[in-house]
PDB file of N, CA, C and O in Angstrom:
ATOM      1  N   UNK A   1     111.050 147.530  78.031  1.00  0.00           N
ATOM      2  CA  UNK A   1     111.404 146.376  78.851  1.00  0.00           C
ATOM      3  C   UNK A   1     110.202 145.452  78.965  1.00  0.00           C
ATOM      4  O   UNK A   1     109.034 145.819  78.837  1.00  0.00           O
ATOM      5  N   UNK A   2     110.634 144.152  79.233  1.00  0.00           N
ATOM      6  CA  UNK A   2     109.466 143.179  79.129  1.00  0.00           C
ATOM      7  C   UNK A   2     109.007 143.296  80.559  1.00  0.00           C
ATOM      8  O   UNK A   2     109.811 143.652  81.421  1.00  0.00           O
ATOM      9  N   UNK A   3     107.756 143.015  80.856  1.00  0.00           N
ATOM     10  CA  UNK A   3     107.116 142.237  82.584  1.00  0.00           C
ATOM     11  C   UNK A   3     108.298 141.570  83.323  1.00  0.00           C
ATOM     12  O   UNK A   3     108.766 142.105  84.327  1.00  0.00           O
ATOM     13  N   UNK A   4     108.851 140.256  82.774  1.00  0.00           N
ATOM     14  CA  UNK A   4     109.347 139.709  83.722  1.00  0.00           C
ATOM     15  C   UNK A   4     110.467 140.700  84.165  1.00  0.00           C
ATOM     16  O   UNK A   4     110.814 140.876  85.333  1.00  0.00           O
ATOM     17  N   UNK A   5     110.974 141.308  83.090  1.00  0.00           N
ATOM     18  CA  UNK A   5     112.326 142.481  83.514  1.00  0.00           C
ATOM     19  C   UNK A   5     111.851 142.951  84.533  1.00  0.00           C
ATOM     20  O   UNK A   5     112.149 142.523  85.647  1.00  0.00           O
ATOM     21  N   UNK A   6     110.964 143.988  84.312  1.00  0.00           N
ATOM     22  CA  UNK A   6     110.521 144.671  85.291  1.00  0.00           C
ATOM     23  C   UNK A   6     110.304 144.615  86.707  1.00  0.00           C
ATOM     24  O   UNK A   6     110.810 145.275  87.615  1.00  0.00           O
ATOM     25  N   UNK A   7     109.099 143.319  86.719  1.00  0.00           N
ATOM     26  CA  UNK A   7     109.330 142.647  88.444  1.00  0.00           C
ATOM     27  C   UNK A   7     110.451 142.053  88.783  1.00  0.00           C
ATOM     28  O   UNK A   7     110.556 141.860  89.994  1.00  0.00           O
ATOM     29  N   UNK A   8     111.414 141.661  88.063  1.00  0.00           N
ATOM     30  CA  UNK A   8     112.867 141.317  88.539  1.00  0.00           C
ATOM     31  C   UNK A   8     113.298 142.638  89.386  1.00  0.00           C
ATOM     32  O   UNK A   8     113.618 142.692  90.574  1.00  0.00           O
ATOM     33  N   UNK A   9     113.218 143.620  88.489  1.00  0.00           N
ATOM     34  CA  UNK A   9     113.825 144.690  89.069  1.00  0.00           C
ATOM     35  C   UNK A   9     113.137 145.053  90.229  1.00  0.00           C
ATOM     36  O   UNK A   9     113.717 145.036  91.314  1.00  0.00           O
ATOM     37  N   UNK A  10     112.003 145.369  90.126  1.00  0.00           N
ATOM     38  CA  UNK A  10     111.063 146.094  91.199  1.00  0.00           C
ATOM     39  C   UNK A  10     111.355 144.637  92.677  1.00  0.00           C
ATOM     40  O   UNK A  10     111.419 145.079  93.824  1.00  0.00           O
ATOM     41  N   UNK A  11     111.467 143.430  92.531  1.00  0.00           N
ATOM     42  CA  UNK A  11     111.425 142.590  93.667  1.00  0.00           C
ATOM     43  C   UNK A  11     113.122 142.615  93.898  1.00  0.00           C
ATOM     44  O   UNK A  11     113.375 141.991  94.929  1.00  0.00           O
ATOM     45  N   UNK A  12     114.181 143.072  93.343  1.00  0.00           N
ATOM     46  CA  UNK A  12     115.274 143.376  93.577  1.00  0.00           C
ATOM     47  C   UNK A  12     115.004 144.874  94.751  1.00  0.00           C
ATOM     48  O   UNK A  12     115.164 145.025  95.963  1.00  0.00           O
ATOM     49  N   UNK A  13     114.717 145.418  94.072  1.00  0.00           N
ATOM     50  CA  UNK A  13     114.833 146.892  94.715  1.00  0.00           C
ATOM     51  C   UNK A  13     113.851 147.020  96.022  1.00  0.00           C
ATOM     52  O   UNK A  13     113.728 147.939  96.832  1.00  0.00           O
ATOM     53  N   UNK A  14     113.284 145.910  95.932  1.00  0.00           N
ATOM     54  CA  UNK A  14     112.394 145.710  97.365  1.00  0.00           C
ATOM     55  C   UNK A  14     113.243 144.792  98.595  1.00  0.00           C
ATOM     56  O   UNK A  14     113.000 144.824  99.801  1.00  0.00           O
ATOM     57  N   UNK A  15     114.108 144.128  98.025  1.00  0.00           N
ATOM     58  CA  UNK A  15     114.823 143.161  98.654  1.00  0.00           C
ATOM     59  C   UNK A  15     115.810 144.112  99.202  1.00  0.00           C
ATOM     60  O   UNK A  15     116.155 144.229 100.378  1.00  0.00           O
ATOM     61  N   UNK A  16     116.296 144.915  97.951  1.00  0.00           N
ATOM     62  CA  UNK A  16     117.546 145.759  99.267  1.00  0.00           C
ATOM     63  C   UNK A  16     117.112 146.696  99.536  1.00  0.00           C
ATOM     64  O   UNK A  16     117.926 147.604  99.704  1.00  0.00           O
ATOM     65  N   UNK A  17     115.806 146.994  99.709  1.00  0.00           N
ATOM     66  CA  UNK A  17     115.846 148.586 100.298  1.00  0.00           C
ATOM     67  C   UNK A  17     115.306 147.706 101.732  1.00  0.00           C
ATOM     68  O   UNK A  17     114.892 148.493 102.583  1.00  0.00           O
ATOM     69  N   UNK A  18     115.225 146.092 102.200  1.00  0.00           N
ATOM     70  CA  UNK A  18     114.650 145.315 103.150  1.00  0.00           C
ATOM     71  C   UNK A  18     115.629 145.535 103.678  1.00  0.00           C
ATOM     72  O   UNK A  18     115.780 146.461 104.476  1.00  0.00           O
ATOM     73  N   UNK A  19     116.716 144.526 103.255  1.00  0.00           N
ATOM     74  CA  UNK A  19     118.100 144.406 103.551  1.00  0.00           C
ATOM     75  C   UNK A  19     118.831 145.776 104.120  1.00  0.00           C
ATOM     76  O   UNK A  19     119.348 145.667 105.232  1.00  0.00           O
ATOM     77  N   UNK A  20     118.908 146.887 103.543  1.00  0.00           N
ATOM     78  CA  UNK A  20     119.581 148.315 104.307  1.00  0.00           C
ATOM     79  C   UNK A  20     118.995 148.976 105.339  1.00  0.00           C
ATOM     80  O   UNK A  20     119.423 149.870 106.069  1.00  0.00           O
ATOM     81  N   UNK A  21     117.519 148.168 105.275  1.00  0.00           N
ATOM     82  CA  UNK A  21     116.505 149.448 106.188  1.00  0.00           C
ATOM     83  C   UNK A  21     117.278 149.187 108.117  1.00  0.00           C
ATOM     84  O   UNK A  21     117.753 148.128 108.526  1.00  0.00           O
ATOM     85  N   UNK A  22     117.199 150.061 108.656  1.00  0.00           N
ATOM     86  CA  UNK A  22     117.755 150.125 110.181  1.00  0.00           C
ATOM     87  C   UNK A  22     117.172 149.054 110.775  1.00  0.00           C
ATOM     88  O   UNK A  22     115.993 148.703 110.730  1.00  0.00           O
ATOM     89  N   UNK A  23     118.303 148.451 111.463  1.00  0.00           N
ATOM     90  CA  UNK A  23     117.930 147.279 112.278  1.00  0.00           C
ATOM     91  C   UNK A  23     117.695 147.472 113.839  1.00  0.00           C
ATOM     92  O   UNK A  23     118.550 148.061 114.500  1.00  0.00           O
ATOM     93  N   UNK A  24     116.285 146.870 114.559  1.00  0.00           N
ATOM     94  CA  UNK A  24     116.394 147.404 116.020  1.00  0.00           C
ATOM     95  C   UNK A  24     117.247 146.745 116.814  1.00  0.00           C
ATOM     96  O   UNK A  24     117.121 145.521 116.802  1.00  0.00           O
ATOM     97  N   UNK A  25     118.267 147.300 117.655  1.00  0.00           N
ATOM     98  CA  UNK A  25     118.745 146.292 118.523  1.00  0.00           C
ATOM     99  C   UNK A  25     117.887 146.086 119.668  1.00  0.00           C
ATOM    100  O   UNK A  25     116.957 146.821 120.000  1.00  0.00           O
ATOM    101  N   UNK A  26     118.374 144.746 120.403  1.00  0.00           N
ATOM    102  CA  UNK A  26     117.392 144.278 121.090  1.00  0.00           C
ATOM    103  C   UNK A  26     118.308 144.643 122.766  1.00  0.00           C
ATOM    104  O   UNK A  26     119.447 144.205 122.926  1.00  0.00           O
ATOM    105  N   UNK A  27     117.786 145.258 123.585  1.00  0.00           N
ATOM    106  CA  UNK A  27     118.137 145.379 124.622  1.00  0.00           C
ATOM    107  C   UNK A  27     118.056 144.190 125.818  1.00  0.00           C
ATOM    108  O   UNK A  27     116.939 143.777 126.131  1.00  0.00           O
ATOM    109  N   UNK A  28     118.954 143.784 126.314  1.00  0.00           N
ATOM    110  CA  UNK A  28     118.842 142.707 127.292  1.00  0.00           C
ATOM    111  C   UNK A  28     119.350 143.036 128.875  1.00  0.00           C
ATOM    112  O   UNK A  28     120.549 142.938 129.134  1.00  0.00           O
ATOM    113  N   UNK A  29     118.653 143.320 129.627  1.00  0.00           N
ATOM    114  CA  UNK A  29     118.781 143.817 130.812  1.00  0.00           C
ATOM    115  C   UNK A  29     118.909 142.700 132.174  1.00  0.00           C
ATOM    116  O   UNK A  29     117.856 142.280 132.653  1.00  0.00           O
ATOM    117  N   UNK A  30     120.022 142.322 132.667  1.00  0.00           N
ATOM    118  CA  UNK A  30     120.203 141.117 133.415  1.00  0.00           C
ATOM    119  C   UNK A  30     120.683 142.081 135.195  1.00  0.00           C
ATOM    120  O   UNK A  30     121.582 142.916 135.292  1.00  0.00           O
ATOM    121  N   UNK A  31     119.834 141.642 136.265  1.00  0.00           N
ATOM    122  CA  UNK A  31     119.958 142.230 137.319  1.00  0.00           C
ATOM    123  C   UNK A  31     121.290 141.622 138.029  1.00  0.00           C
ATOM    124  O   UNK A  31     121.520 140.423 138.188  1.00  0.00           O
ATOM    125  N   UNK A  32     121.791 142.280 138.265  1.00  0.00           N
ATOM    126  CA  UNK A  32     123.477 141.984 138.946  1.00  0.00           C
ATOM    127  C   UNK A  32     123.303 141.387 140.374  1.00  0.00           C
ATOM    128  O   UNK A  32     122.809 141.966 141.341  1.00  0.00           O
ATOM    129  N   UNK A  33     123.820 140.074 140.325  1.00  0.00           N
ATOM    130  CA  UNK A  33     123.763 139.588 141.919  1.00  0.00           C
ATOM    131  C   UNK A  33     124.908 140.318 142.703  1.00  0.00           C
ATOM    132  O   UNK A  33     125.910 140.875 142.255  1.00  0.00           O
ATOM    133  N   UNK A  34     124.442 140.146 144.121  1.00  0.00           N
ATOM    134  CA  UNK A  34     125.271 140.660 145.078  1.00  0.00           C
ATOM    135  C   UNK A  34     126.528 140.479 145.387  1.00  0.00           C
ATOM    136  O   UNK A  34     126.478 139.354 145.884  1.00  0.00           O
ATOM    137  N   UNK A  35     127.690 140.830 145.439  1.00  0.00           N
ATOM    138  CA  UNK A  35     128.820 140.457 145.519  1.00  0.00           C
ATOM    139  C   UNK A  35     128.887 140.083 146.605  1.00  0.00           C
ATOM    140  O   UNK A  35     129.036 138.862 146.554  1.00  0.00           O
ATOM    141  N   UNK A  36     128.861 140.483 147.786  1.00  0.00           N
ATOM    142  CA  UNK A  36     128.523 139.743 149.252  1.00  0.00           C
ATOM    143  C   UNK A  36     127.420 139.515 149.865  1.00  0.00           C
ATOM    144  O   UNK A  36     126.465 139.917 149.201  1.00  0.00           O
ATOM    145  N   UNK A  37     127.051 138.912 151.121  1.00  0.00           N
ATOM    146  CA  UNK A  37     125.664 139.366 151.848  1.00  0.00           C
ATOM    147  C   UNK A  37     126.303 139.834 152.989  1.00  0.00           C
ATOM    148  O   UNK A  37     127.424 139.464 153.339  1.00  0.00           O
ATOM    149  N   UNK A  38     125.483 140.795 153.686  1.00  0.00           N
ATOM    150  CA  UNK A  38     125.813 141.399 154.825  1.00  0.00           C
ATOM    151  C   UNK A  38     125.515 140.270 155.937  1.00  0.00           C
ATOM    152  O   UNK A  38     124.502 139.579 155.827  1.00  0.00           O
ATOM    153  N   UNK A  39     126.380 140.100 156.970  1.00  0.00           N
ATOM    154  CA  UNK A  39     126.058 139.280 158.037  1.00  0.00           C
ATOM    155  C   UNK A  39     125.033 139.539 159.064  1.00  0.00           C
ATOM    156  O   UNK A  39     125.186 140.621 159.631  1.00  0.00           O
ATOM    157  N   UNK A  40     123.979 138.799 159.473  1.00  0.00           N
ATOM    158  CA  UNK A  40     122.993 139.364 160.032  1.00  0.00           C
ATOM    159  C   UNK A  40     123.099 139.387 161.649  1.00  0.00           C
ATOM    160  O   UNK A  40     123.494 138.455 162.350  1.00  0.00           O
ATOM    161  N   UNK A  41     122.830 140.161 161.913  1.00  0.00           N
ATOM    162  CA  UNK A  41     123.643 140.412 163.847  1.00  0.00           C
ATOM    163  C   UNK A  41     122.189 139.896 164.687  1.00  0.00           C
ATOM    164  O   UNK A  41     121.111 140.489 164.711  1.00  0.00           O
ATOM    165  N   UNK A  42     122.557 138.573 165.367  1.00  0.00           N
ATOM    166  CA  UNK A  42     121.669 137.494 165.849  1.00  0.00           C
ATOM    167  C   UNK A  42     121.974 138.101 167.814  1.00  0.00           C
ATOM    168  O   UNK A  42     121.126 137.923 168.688  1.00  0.00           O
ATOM    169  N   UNK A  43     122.808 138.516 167.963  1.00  0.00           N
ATOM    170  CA  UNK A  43     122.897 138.652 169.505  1.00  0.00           C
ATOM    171  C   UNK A  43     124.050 138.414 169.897  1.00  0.00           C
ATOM    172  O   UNK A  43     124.520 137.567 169.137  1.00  0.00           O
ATOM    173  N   UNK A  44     124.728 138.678 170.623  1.00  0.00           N
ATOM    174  CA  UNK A  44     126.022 138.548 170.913  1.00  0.00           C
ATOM    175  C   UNK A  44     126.545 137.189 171.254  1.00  0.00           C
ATOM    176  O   UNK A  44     127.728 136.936 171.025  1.00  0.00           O
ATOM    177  N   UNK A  45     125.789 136.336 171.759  1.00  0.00           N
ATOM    178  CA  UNK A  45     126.687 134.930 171.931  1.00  0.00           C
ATOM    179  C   UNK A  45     125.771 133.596 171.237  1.00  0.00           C
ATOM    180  O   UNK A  45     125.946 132.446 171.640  1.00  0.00           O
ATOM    181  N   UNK A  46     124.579 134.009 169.918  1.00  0.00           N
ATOM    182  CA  UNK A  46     124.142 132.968 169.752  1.00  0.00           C
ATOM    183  C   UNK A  46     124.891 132.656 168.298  1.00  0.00           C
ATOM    184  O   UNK A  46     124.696 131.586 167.720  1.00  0.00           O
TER     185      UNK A  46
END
């Protein structure tokens, strides 16, 4: 086989062994707002 064959092949076989290798997923962690607020107890007639 000639050179250029060769690095064809070898930059092929680098490309998909890129392409198959495990991908990380990215975790996204979002803090949950409160569904209510508790009412705050001020005194009985204010």
């Amino acid at each position: 086989m000639s050179k250029s064959v060769r690095g064809i092949l070898a930059l092929g076989l680098v490309v998909f062994v890129a392409a198959c290798a495990q991908q990380e997923e990215e975790y996204v962690v979002v803090d949950p707002q409160p569904i209510t607020t508790e009412p705050v107890y001020t005194g009985k007639y204010k």
